[in-house]
Phi, psi and omega in degrees: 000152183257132164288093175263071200276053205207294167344093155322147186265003192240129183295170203287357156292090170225134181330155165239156186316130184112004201260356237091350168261159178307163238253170117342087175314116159241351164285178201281182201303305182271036180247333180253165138320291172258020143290340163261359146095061182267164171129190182201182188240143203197123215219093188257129128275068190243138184312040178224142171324291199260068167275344165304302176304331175276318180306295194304323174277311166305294166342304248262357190255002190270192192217125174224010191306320168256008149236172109038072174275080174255149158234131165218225193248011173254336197171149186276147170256126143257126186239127139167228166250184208299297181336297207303291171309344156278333158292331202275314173300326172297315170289331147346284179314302175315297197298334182291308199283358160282322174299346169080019181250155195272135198234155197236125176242144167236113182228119181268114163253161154192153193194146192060358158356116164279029123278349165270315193252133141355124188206032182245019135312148161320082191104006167098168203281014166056139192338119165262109226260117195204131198308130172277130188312137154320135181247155187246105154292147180240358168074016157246132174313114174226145176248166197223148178233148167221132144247164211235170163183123182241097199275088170248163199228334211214174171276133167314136179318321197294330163114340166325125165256160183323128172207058180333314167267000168298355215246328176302298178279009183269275157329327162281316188262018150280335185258015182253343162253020151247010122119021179258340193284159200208292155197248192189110190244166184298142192045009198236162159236158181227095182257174201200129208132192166327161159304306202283340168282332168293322161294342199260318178302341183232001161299296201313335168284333215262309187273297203293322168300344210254021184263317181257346192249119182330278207255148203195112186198156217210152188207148179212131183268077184274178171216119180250175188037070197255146179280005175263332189302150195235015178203136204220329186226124146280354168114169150286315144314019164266346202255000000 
């Protein structure tokens, strides 16, 4: 089977805003998702002769209606806000991981970019506090590599300083109480579990540092149908 670690998760087509898709950011930097530069970059690899074909049928079922869509030829942007981008990925994931082909899904978050965002407030345009979303199970496996990078540089209106990794070990004992941490490998946390529980574990670690910390980013590596894996359905009882 050919390895496309390359493969936009989107067809070579993708609407632009206003399309059906979410509004024209006109508010100030923290007041929308993309006027704070919420989103992420999404990278499907699967391991089939007709992976275009599959790319293309799977998409063609998601519900992208509120957010944000580009494509190009390294990788997809989806914008807007984190629920909506946590829903859109657990389905994402599910489908892929329902065709029964082993798929390398790659997800890039990012939120507060001072290249993105208005930063001429006093101290920059500061943390954007937003309800971390409900995770949805799908009764499919998937294993994970994660990294956090919470990039603050300076002391908080609050007077907090900057401590990446208190903010990192904070996030690793969120995902040890949804029941995903597995451990710690070179440069990585290593999760496990549901799709959907592997993704809500690093929105929700993504979202909680992004509460004290402007720029905030983040990358997570699933593997779904991996021929090593030795649990393929978690069942109904998983759901």
């Amino acid at each position: 089977m050919t390895n496309v670690a390359a493969s936009p998760v989107s067809p070579a087509s993708s609407a632009a805003p206003g399309e059906g898709h979410a509004p024209a950011v006109s508010a100030g930097p923290a007041e929308t998702p993309l006027g704070f530069g919420v989103g992420a970059r999404i990278t499907a690899a699967v391991m089939a002769d007709d992976f275009a074909r599959i790319l293309v049928e799977t998409l063609s079922h998601l519900d992208e209606s509120t957010l944000v869509r580009e494509t190009g030829d390294v990788s997809t942007y989806v914008g807007g806000h984190e629920a909506d981008l946590l829903r859109w990925l657990t389905d994402l994931g599910e489908a892929l991981a329902r065709t029964e082909h082993h798929v390398a899904l790659t997800v890039h978050l990012s939120r507060g970019c001072p290249g993105e965002v208005d930063c001429e407030l006093p101290g920059g345009a500061g943390p954007r506090r937003a309800e971390v979303p409900s995770r949805r199970r799908t009764g499919r496996f998937a294993t994970a590599e994660w990294a956090l990078y919470p990039l603050a540089d300076q002391v908080t209106a609050d007077g907090t300083a900057p401590d990446h990794m208190r903010d990192i070990y904070a996030a690793i004992d969120h995902a040890r109480d949804l029941g995903t941490f597995r451990g710690s490998e070179h440069f990585v946390t290593r999760l496990e579990g549901d799709v959907g529980d592997v993704l809500a574990t690093a929105l929700a670690g993504w979202m909680l540092v992004g509460r004290g910390v402007q720029h905030v980013t983040s990358h997570l590596t699933l593997s779904l149908n991996s021929p090593s894996h030795e649990v393929r359905d978690l069942g109904q009882e998983a759901r």
